[in-house]
C-alpha positions as CSV (number, residue, x, y, z in Angstrom):
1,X,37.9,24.8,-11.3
2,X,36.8,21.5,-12.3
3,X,39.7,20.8,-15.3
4,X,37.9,17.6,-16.9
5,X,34.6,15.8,-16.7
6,X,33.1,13.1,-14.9
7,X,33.1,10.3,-17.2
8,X,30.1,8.2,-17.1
9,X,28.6,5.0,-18.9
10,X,24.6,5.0,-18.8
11,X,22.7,1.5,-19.1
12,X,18.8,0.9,-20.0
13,X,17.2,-1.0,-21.9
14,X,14.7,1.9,-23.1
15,X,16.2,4.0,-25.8
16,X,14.1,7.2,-24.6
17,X,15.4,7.4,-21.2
18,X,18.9,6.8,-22.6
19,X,18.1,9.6,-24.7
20,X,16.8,12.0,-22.1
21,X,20.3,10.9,-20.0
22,X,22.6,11.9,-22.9
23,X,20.7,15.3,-22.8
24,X,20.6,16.0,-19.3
25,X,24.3,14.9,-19.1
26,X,26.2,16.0,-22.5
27,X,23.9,19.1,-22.5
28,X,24.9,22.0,-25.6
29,X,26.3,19.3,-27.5
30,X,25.3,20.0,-31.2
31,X,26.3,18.2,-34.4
32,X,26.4,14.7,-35.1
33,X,27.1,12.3,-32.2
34,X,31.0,12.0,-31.5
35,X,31.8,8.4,-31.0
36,X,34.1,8.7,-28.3
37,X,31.5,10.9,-25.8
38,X,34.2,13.5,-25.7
39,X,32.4,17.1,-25.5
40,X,33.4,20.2,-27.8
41,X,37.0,21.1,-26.5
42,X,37.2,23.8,-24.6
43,X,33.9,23.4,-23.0
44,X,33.7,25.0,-19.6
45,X,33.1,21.6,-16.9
46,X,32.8,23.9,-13.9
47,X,28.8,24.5,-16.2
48,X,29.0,21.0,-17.5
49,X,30.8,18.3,-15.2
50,X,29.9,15.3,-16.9
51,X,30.9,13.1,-20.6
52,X,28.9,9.7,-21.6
53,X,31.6,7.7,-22.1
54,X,29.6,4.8,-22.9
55,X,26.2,3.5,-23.5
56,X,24.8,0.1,-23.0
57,X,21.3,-1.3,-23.0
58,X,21.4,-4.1,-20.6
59,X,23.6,-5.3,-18.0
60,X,24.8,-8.1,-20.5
61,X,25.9,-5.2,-22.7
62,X,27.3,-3.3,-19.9
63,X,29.7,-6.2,-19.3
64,X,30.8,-6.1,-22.5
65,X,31.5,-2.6,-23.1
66,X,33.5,-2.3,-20.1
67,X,36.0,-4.7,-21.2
68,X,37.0,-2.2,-24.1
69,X,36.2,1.2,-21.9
70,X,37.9,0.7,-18.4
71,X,38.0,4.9,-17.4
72,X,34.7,5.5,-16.8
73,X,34.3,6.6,-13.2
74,X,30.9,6.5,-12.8
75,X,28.1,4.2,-13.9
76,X,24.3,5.0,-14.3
77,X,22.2,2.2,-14.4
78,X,18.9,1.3,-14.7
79,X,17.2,-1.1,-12.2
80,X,14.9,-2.9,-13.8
81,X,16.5,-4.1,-17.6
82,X,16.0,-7.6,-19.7
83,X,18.1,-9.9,-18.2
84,X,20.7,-9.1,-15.4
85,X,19.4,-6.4,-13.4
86,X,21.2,-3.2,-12.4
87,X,22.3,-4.4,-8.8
88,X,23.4,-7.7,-9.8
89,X,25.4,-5.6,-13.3
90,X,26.9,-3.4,-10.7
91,X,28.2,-6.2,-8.2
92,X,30.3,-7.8,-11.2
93,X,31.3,-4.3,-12.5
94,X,32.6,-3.0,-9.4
95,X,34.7,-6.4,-8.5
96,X,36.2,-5.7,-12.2
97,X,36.4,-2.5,-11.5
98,X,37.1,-1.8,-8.0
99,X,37.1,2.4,-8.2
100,X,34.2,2.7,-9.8
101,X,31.1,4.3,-7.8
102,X,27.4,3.3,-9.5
103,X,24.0,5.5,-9.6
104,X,20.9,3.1,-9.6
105,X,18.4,5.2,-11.5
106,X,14.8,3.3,-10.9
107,X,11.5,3.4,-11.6
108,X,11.0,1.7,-8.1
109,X,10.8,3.6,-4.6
110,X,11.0,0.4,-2.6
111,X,12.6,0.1,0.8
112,X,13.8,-3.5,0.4
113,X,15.4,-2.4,-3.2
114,X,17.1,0.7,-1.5
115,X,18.4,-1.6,1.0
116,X,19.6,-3.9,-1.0
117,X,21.5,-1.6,-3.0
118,X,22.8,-0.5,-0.2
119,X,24.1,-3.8,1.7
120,X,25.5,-4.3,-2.4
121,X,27.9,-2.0,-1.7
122,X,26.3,1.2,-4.5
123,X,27.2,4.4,-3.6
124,X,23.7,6.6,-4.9
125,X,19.9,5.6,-5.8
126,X,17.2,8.0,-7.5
127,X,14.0,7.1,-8.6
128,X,13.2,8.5,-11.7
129,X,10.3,10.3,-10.0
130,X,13.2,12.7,-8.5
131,X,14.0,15.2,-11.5
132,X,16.8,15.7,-13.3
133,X,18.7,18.4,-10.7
134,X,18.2,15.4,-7.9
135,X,20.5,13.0,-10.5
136,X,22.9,15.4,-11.4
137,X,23.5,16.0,-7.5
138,X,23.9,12.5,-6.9
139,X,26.4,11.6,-9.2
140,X,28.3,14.3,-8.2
141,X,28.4,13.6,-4.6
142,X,29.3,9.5,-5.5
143,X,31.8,10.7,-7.6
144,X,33.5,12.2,-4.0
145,X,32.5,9.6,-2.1
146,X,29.3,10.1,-0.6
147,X,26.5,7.7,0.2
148,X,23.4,9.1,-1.6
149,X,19.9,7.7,-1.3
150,X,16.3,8.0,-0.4
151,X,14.7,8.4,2.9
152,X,13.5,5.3,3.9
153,X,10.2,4.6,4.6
154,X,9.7,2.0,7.1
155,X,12.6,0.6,8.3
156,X,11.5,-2.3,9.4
157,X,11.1,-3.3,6.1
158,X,14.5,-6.3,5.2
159,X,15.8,-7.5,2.1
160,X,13.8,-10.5,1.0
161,X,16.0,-13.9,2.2
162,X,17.5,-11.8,5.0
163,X,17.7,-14.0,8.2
164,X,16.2,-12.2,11.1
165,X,17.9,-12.3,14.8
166,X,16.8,-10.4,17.8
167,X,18.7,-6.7,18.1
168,X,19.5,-7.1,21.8
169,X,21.7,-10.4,20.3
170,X,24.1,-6.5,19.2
171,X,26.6,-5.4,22.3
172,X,25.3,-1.7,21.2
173,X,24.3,0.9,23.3
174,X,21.4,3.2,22.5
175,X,23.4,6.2,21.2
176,X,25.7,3.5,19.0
177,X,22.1,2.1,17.6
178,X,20.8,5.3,16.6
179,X,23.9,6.4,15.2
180,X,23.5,2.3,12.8
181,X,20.3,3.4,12.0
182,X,21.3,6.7,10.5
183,X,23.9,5.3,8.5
184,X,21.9,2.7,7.1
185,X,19.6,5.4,6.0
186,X,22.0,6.8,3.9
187,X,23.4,9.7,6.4
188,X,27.0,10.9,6.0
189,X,29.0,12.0,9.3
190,X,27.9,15.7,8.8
191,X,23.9,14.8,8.7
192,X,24.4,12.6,11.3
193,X,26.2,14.8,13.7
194,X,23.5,18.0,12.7
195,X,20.5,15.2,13.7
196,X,21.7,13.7,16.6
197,X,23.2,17.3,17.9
198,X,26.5,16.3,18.7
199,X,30.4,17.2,17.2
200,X,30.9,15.5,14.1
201,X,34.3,14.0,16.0
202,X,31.8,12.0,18.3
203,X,29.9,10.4,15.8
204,X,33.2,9.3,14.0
205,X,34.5,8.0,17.7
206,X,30.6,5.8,18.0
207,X,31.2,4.8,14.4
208,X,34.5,3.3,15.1
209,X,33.6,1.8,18.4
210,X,30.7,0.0,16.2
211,X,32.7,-1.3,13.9
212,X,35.1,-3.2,16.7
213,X,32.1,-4.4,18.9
214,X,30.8,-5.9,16.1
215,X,34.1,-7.1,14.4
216,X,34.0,-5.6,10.8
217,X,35.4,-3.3,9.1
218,X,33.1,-2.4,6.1
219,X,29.9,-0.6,6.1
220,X,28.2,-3.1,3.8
221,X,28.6,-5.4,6.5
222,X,27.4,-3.0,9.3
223,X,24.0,-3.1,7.2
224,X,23.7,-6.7,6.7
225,X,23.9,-6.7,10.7
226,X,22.0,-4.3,11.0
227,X,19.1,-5.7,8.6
228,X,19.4,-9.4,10.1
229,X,19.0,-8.1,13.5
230,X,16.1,-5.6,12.5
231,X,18.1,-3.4,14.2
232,X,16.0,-0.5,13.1
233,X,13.0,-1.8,12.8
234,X,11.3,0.9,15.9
């Protein structure tokens, strides 16, 4: 049994869909607004697993409020706001904040923007096309430590400014390429292993065998390989 909430600070610069957050994610609240976040005590989190902590209505705003509210564990933020943009608000949150996990919640289903989340180190994207049970999910999952995005599209498609470099430049084999491929789609261990149909013990062994051909030891560097190689790009 969950025994306290996922705290969370939402950021957009659209009071409506700040609105519709605080009621998907505080939901049987009722009363006026408490000014902490905190829900009713004795609420039940196993029913409802997350507390707005914190709301801010640009990334400049973000910054600030963080300075004063530093146990939030997750943060929701909008793509596309005035100013600094969601990626570039989480980059400087999370190197304040080194634990915390970020949702990008966009308007925008764009390969290059999914990838370059991704290569920024953000652990979940949903477009605000994908319902409210889709969000809910992800931030859950973020919160343990998944990977959560999108399916992408055509990936061939690179993050604008990315140098390109031939793929066969990578001492990969086959198997080890698919396996870069799948992660840079987003695909845990578990998916991976159920795709390619083998143990999920082998994919960990190609994963780590990646990671010393190549000489890293982060996955947002495996992507940036991966993406100025076009590693994936068919």
């Amino acid at each position: 049994m969950m025994t306290r909430p996922i705290k969370i600070i939402i950021a957009d610069d659209h009071e409506i869909v700040l609105d519709g957050l605080k009621a998907i994610l505080n939901p049987g609240t009722s009363g006026p607004e408490q000014p902490d976040g905190l829900l009713p005590v004795g609420i039940n989190y196993d029913k409802h697993p997350f507390q707005i902590i914190g709301v801010a209505k640009s990334g400049e705003d973000l910054m600030d409020r963080m300075e004063v509210i530093r146990n939030a564990d997750v943060l929701v933020l909008d793509y596309s706001m005035t100013g600094m943009n969601g990626i570039e608000a989480a980059v400087l949150a999370k190197k304040a904040h080194p634990h915390i996990k970020v949702v990008l919640f966009s308007m925008y289903e764009s390969d290059a923007l999914i990838k370059d989340a991704f290569a920024c180190n953000i652990e979940g994207y949903v477009t605000k096309g994908e319902g409210r049970q889709r969000l809910l999910d992800v931030i859950k999952r973020v919160y343990k430590g998944e990977k959560m995005y999108p399916q992408i599209k055509n990936p061939s498609v690179s993050i604008p400014g990315a140098a390109k470099a031939k793929s066969g430049d990578l001492p990969l084999s086959k198997r080890e390429r698919e396996i870069v491929c799948e992660i840079v789609q987003g695909a845990t261990t578990e998916e991976i292993a159920q795709k390619l149909q083998i143990a999920f013990n082998t994919v960990e062994v190609h994963r780590s065998n990646i990671y010393r051909k190549l000489g890293i030891n982060k996955m947002t560097d495996l992507v940036k390989i991966a993406l100025e190689h076009d590693l994936c790009g068919g």
